[in-house]
MARSEVO-180729 format. One record per residue (C-alpha): residue number from 1; y negated, z negated, x; residue in three letters. Coordinates in steps of 0.25 Angstrom, whole numbers, always signed. Each point is the difference from the previous one (the first is absolute). Example, Ala and Ser with C-alpha at 12.3 -4.5 7.8 and 13.67 -1.06 7.14 Angstrom:
BEGIN
> 1_+18_-31_+49_Ala
> 2_-14_+2_+6_Ser
***
This chain:
BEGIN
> 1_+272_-230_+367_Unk
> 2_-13_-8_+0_Unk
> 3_-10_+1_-10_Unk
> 4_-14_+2_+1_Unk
> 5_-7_-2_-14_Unk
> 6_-14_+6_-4_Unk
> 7_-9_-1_-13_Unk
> 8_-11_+8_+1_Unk
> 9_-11_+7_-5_Unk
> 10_+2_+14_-6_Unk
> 11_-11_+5_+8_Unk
> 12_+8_-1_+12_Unk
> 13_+15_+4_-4_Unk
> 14_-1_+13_+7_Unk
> 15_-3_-4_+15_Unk
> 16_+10_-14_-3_Unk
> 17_+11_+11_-5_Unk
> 18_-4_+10_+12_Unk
> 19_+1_-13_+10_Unk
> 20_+13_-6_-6_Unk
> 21_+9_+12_+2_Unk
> 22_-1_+2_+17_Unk
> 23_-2_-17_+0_Unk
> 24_+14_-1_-6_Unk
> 25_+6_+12_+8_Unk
> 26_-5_-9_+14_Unk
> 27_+2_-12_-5_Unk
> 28_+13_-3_-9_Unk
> 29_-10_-7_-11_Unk
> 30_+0_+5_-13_Unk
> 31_-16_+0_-7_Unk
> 32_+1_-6_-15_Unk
> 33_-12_+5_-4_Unk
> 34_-6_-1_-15_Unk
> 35_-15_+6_-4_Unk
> 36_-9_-2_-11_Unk
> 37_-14_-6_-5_Unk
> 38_-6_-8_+10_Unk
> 39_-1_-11_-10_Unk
> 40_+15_+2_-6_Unk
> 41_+4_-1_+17_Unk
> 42_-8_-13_+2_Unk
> 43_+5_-6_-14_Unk
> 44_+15_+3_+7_Unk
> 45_-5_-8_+14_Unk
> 46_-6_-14_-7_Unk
> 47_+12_+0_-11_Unk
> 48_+10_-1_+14_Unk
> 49_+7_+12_+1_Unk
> 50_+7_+1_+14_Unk
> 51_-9_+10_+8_Unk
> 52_-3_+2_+15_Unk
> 53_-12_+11_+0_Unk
> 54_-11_+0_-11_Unk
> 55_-9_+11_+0_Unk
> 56_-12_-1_-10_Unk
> 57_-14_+1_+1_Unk
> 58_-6_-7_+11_Unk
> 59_-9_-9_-9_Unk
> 60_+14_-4_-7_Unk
> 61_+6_+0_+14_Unk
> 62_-10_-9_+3_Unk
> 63_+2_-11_-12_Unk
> 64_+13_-1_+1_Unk
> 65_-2_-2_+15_Unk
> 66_-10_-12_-6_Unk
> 67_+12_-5_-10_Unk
> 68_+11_-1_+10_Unk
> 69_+8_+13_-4_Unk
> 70_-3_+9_+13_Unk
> 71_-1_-4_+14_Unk
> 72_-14_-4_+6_Unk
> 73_-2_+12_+11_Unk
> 74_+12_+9_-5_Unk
> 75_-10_+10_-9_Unk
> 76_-3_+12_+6_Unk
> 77_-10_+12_-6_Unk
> 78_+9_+14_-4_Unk
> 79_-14_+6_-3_Unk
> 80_-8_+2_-12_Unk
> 81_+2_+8_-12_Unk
> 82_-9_+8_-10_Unk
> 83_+0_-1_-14_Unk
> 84_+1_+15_-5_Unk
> 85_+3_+11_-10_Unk
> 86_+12_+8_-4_Unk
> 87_+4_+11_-9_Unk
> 88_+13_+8_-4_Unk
> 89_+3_+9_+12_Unk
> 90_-3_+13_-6_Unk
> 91_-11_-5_-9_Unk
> 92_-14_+2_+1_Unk
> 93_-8_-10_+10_Unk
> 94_-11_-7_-8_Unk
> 95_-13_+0_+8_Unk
> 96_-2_-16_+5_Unk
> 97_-11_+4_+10_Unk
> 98_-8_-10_-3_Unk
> 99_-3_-11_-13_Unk
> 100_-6_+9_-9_Unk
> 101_+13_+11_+2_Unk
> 102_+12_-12_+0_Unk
> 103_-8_-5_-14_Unk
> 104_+2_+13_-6_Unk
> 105_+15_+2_+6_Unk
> 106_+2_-15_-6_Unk
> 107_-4_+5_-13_Unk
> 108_+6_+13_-1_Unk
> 109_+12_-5_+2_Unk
> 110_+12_-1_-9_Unk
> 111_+7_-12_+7_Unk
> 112_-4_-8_+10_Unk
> 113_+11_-6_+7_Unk
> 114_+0_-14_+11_Unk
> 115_+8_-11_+5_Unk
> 116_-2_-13_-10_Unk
> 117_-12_-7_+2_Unk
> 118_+7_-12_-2_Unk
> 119_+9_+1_+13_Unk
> 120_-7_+11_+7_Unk
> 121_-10_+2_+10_Unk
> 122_-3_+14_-3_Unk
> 123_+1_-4_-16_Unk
> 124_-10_-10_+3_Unk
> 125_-10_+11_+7_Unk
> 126_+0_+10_-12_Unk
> 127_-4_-12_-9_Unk
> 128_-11_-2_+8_Unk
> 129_-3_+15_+2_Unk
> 130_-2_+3_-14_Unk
> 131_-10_-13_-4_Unk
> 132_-6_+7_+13_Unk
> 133_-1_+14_-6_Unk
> 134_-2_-9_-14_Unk
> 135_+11_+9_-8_Unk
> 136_+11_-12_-1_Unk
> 137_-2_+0_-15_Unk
> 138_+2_+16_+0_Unk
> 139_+11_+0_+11_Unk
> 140_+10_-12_-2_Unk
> 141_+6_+6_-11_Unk
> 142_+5_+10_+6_Unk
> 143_+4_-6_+13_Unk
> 144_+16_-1_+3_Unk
> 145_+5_-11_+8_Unk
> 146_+12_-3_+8_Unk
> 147_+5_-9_+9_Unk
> 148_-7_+5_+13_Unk
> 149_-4_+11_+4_Unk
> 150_+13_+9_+4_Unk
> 151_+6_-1_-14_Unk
> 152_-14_+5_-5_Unk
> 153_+1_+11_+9_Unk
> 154_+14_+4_-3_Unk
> 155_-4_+0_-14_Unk
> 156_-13_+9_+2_Unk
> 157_+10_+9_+10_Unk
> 158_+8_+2_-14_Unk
> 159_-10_+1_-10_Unk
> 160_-3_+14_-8_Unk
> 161_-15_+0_-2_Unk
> 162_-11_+4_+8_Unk
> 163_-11_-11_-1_Unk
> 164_+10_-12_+4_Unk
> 165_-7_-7_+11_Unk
> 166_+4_-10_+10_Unk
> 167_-7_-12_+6_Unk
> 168_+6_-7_+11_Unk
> 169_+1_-3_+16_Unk
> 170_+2_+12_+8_Unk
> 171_+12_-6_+8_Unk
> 172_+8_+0_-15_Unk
> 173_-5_+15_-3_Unk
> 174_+2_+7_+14_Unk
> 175_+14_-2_+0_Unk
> 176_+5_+7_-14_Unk
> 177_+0_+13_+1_Unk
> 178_-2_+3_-16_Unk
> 179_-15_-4_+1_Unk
> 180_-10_+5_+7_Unk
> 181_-11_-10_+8_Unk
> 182_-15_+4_-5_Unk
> 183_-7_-9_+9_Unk
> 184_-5_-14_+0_Unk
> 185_-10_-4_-8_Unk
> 186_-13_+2_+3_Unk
> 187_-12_-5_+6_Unk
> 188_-3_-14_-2_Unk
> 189_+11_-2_-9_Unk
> 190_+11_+2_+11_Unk
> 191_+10_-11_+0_Unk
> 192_+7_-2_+13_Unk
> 193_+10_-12_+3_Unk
> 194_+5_-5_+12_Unk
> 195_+16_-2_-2_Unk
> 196_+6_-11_+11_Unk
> 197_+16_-4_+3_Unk
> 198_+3_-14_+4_Unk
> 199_+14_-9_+2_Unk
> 200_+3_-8_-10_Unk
> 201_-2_-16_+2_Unk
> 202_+14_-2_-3_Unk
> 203_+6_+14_+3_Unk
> 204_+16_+0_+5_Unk
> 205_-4_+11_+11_Unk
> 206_-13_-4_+7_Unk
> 207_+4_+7_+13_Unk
> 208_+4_+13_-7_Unk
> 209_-12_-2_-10_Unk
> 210_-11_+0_+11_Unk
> 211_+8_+14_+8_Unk
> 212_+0_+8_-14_Unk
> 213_-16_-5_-1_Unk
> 214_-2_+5_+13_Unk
> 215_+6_+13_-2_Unk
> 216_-4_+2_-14_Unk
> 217_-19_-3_+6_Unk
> 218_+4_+5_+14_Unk
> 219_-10_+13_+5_Unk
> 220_+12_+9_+0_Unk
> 221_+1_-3_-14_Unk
> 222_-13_+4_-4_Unk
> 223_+4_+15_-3_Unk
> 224_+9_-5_-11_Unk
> 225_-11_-10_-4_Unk
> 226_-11_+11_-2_Unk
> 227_+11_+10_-6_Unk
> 228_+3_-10_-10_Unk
> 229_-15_-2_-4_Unk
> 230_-5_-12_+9_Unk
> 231_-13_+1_+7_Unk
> 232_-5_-6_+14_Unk
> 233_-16_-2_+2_Unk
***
């Protein structure tokens, strides 16, 4: 059976695995797909690792188009994603109706759980959103990180308290049932990032790389998109 290899970003492992199943089923060609951090994926593409589709976000799409690693012309948009706010399914919704409210959630809470800073996009945006709301010093130790943002939500889904909060995209919250999405942050500290697929410079499937690309940012996916978390302004 041929082989069509994917490394991609979290954010978008629900619509890749929603695509993959009827794509295999009509085409014979098996999706390999891994997901995590945007930086532990990208880490994966420059070090060589055989791959036909990479799906980061498009300003990484866009370096590695720059470096060689992704074809010129191949990126195309999935949609953009908020950065938002999770609890416990059953557990009280803290109010992040605007900056003042999300600074006393922040501070209420008991853990405050993220993808790494160090790989993650989403890790990244709660580092800055605490400087913002200037309760790093008071928040960082409590903060919980994993991975990315689907191993933090599985953990959140499984944890016994009630003042576990989660920050992350909403594209890795929607899609576990043990948490409940609060919304996405407020105001102006809204984070939303565009995501984009491309084929891989040196990918062993080109042709199949491009038809799954289509199908996965084609207008008759955009159901699954939206259910998934992205957005389309």
């Amino acid at each position: 059976m041929a082989v069509l290899r994917i490394l991609s970003a979290g954010a978008a492992q629900a619509v890749v695995e929603r695509i993959a199943a009827p794509y295999t089923s009509e085409t014979g060609v098996e999706v390999k797909a891994a997901f995590s951090a945007v930086g532990a994926m990208k880490a994966r593409v420059l070090a060589g690792e055989p791959v036909d589709i990479i799906v980061l976000t498009r300003a990484l799409i866009d370096e590695l188009v720059a470096s060689g690693h992704v074809a010129a012309g191949s990126p195309s948009d999935l949609g953009t994603v908020a950065t938002g706010v999770a609890v416990r399914a059953g557990t009280p919704s803290p109010d992040i109706s605007d900056a003042g409210k999300l600074r006393g959630s922040l501070l209420a809470a008991s853990k405050v759980v993220c993808p790494d800073p160090a790989t993650a996009t989403a890790g990244k945006a709660v580092l800055q959103l605490l400087e913002r709301l200037g309760i790093a010093a008071e928040v960082r130790p409590r903060m919980q990180v994993f991975p990315n943002g689907y191993s933090a939500m599985k953990w959140l889904a499984e944890s016994r308290g009630t003042r576990e909060l989660g920050i992350t995209q909403a594209t890795e919250i929607l899609p576990n049932p043990g948490v409940h999405y609060v919304g996405p942050l407020p105001g102006d500290l809204a984070i939303r990032t565009l995501y984009s697929a491309g084929v891989a410079a040196q990918a062993q499937n080109s042709a199949g790389a491009g038809d799954f690309i289509a199908r996965l940012t084609a207008r008759d996916s955009r159901p699954i998109l939206a259910q998934a978390g992205y957005e389309y302004h």
